[in-house]
C-alpha positions as CSV (number, residue, x, y, z in Angstrom):
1,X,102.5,29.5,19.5
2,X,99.6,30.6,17.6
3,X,98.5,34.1,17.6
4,X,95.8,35.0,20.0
5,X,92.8,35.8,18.1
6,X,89.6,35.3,20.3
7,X,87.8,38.6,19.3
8,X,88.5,39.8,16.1
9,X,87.5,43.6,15.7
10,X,86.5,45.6,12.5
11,X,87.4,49.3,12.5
12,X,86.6,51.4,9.9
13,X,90.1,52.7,8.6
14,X,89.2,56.4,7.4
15,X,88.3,57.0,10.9
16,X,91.2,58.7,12.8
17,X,89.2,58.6,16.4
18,X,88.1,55.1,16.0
19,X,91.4,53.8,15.0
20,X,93.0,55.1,18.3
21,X,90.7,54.2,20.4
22,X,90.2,51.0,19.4
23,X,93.0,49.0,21.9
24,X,90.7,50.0,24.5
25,X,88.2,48.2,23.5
26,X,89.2,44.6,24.7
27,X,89.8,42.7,21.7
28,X,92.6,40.8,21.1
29,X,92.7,41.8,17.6
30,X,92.3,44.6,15.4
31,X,91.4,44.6,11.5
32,X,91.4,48.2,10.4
33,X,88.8,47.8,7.6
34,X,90.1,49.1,4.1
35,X,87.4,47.2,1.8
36,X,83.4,47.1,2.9
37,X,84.0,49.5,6.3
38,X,85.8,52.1,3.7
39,X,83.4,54.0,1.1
40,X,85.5,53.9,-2.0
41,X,86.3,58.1,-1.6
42,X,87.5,56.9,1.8
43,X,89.9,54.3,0.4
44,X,93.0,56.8,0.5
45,X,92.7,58.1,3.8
46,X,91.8,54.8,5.1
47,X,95.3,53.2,3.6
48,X,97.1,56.1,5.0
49,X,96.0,55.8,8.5
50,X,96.3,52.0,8.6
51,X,99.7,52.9,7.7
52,X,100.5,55.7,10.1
53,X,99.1,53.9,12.8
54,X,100.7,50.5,12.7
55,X,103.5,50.7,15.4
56,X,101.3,53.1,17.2
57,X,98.6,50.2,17.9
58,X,101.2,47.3,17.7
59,X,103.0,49.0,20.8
60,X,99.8,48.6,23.1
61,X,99.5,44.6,22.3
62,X,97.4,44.0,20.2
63,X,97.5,41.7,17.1
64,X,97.2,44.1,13.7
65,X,95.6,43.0,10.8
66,X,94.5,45.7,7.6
67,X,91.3,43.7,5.8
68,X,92.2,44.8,2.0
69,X,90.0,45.1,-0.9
70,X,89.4,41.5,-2.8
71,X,91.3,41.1,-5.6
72,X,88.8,41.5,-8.4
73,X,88.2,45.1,-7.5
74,X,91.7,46.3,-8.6
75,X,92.6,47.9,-5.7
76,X,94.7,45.1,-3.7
77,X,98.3,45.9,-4.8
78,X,97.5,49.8,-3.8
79,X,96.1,48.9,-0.6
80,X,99.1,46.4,0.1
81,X,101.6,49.2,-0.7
82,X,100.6,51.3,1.3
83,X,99.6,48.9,4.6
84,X,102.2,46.8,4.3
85,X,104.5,48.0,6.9
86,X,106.5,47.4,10.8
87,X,104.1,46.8,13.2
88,X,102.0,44.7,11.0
89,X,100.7,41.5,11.9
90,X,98.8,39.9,8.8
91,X,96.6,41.1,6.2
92,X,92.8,39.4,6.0
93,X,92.0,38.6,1.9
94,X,88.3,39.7,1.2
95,X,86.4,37.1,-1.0
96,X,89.4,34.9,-1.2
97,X,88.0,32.1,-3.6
98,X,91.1,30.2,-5.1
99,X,94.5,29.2,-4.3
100,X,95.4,31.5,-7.1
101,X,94.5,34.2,-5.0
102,X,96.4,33.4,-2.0
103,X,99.6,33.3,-4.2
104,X,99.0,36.4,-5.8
105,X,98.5,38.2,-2.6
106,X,102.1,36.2,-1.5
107,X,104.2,37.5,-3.6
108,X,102.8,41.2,-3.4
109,X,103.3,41.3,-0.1
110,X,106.7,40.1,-0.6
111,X,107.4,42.3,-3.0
112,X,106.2,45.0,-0.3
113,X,108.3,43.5,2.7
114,X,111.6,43.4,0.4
115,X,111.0,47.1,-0.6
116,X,110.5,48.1,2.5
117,X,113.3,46.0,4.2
118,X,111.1,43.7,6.6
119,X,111.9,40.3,7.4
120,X,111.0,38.1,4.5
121,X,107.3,36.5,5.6
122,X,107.2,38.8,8.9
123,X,103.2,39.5,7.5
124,X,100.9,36.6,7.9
125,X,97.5,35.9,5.8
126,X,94.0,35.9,6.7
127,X,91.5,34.2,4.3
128,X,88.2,35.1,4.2
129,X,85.7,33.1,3.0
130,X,82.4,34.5,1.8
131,X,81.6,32.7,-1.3
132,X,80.6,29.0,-2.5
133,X,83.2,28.7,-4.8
134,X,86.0,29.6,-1.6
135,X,84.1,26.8,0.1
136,X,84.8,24.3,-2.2
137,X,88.2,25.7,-2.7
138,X,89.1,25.7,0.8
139,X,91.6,23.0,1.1
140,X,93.8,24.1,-1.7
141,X,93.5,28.3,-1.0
142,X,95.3,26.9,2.4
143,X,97.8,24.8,1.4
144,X,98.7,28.0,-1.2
145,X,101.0,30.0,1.4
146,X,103.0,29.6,4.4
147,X,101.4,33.1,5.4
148,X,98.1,31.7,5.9
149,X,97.6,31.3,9.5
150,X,93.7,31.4,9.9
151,X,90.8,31.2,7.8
152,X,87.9,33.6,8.6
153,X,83.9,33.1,7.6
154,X,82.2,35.9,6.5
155,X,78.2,34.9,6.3
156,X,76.8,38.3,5.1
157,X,78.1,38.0,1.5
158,X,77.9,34.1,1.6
159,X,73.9,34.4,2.0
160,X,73.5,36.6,-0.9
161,X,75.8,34.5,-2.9
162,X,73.7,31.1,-2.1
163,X,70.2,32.7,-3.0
164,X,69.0,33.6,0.1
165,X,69.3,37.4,-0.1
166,X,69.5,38.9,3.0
167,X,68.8,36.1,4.9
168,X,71.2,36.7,7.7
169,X,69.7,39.7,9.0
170,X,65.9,39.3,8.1
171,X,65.9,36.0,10.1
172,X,67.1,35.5,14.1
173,X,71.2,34.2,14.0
174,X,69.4,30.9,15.6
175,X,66.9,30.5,12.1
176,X,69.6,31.3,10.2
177,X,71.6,29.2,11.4
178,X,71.2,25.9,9.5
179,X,71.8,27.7,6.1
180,X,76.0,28.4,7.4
181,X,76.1,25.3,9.5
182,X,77.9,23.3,6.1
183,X,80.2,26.0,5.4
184,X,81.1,26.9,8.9
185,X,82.0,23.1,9.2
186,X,83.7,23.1,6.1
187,X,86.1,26.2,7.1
188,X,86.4,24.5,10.8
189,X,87.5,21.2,9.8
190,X,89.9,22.4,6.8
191,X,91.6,24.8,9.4
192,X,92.0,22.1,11.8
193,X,93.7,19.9,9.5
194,X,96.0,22.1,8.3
195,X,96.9,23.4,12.0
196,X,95.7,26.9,11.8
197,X,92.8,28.7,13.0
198,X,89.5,29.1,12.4
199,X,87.3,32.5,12.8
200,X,83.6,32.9,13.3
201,X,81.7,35.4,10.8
202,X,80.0,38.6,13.2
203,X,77.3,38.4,14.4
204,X,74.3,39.4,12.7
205,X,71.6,39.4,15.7
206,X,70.8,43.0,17.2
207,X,73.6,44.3,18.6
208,X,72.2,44.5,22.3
209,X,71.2,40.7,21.9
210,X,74.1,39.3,24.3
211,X,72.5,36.4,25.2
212,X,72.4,35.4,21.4
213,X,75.6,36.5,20.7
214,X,77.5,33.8,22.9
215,X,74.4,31.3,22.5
216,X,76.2,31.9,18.4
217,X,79.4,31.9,20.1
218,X,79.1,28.8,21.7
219,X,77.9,26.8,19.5
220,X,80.5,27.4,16.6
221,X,82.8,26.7,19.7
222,X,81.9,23.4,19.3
223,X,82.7,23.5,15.3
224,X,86.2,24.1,16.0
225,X,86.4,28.2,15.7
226,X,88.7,29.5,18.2
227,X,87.5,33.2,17.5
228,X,85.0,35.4,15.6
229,X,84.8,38.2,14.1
230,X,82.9,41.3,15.8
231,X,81.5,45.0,14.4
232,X,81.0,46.2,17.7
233,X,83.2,47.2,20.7
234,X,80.4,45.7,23.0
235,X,80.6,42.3,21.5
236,X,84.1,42.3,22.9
237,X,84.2,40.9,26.2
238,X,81.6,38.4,25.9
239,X,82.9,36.2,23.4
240,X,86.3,36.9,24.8
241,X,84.5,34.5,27.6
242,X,83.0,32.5,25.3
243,X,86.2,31.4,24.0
244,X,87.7,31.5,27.7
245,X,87.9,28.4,29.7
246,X,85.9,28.8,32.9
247,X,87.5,27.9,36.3
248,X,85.6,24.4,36.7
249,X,87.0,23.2,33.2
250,X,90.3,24.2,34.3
251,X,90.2,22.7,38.0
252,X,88.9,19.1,35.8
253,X,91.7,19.4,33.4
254,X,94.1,19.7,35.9
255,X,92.6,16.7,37.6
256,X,93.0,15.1,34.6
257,X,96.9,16.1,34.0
258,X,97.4,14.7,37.6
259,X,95.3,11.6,37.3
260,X,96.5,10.3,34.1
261,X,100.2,11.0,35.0
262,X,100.0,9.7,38.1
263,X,98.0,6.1,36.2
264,X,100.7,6.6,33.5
265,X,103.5,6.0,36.0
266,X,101.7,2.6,37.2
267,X,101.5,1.3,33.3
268,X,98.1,2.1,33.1
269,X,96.7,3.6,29.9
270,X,93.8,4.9,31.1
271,X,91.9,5.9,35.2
272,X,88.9,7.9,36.4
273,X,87.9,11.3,37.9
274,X,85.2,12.2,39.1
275,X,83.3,9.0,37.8
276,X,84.7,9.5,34.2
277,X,87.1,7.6,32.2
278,X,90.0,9.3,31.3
279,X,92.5,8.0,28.4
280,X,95.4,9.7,26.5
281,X,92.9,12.0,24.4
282,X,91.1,13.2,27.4
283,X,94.9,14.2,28.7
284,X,95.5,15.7,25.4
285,X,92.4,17.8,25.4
286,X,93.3,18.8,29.2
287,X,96.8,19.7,28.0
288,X,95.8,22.1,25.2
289,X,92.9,23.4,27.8
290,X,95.8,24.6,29.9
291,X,97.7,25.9,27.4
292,X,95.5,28.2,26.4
293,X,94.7,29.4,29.7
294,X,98.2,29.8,30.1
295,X,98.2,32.1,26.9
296,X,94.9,33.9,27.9
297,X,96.3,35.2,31.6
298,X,99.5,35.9,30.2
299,X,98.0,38.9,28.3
300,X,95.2,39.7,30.9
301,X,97.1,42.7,32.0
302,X,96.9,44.7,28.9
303,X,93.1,44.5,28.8
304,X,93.1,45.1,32.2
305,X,94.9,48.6,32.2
């Protein structure tokens, strides 16, 4: 089953304190942040507490991901030495742009799972999107690697890249908007086809602005992201229940399920609830609804505690 990854949380990696406390904070994911959330006479300590604190945050069950330095900087293979390690879940490619790049950071971090006597792709791959040139790319950088589970928009860097400066944080998330809905689409619809998972950039409203964090939330929902990507602990819980289903959409898919079973058994293809037609893709939909419900209560006790 795919990895739960609703809420995707940055934390900077040179911070000791944040690093611990981060599990508390909800999310069912962590990226300890070794590239943009790490000044660069941070970038040891940062690898050296990603490191250190793998199986310490693995225990408490959450998914683990380092985000490491793109590749163009130099500074990958260092990161990937010291990062790749037990308790590891998947490392998250800044600026990935080519398939070239997803096969480079392959066999490092085989290299780094042979040395280090870990079961041969054990560490999955994050690719994060935040140029043009990795849009256009996008179908091939997947197909590159196994590893690659999910591929992750980051708008901040794709803005500046496209002309528009700082556009994502001079404008409201719903202005700006428009400019990411191609390359959202793009990342949404390449991840779909190739069966992995798609995740939001953060959002780059104020951070108090709730309401337009899961207005955001909900609409690239309806893309096809199954997550996003969040700089603060607040953000947490709501787009955890963004990305939720709510207890009338799971009452109505289990209507379905029992509907179109029960018409299924008759020879019918197709019945009604509630006044609606219901076929073999509304049963599919209702299936994976419940699925993932499923999934989201079995880990409900961690966040919980």
């Amino acid at each position: 089953m795919a990895k739960m990854l609703r809420s995707m949380l940055y934390v900077p990696a040179n911070s000791w304190r944040m690093v611990v406390n981060a599990p508390a904070e909800g999310a069912d994911a962590i990226i300890l942040d070794i590239e943009d959330g790490c000044p660069m006479q941070e970038k040891e300590t940062g690898r050296v507490f990603a490191r250190d604190s793998a199986l310490m945050l693995k225990a408490q069950g959450v998914e683990l991901f380092v985000r490491v330095n793109s590749l163009d900087t130099g500074l990958t293979n260092t990161d990937l030495e010291y990062v790749v390690t037990p308790g590891l879940d998947g490392i998250m490619l800044a600026k990935t742009e080519t398939a070239a790049d997803i096969a480079a950071v392959d066999s490092l971090i085989s290299a780094q799972e042979m040395a280090k006597n870990m079961n041969e792709g054990s560490v999955s791959l994050i690719a994060l999107i935040e140029t043009p040139k990795g849009i256009v790319n996008i179908n091939e950088l997947i197909a590159a690697s196994p590893r690659v589970i999910a591929v992750a928009f980051g708008a901040g860097d794709y803005s500046r890249e496209m002309g528009a400066g700082m556009g994502v944080s001079k404008i409201s998330p719903d202005d700006y908007f428009p400019m990411t809905l191609y390359a959202r689409s793009a990342i949404a619809i390449a991840a779909r086809a190739a069966g992995i998972q798609a995740i939001d950039t953060p959002f780059f409203g104020m951070v108090i602005d709730l309401e337009g964090l899961v207005r955001e939330t909900m609409k690239v929902k309806l893309l096809g992201f199954s997550g996003k990507q969040l700089t603060h602990p607040r953000h947490c819980g709501p787009v955890n229940a963004a990305f939720t289903p709510g207890s009338e959409e799971i009452d109505f898919a289990n209507m379905v399920v029992t509907a179109y079973e029960a018409a299924q058994k008759q020879g019918l293809g197709a019945t009604t609830v509630a006044g609606k037609m219901i076929d073999y893709g509304t049963y599919k939909r209702s299936m994976a609804l419940l699925a993932l419900a499923d999934a989201i209560a079995a880990r409900e006790p961690r966040s919980r505690e």
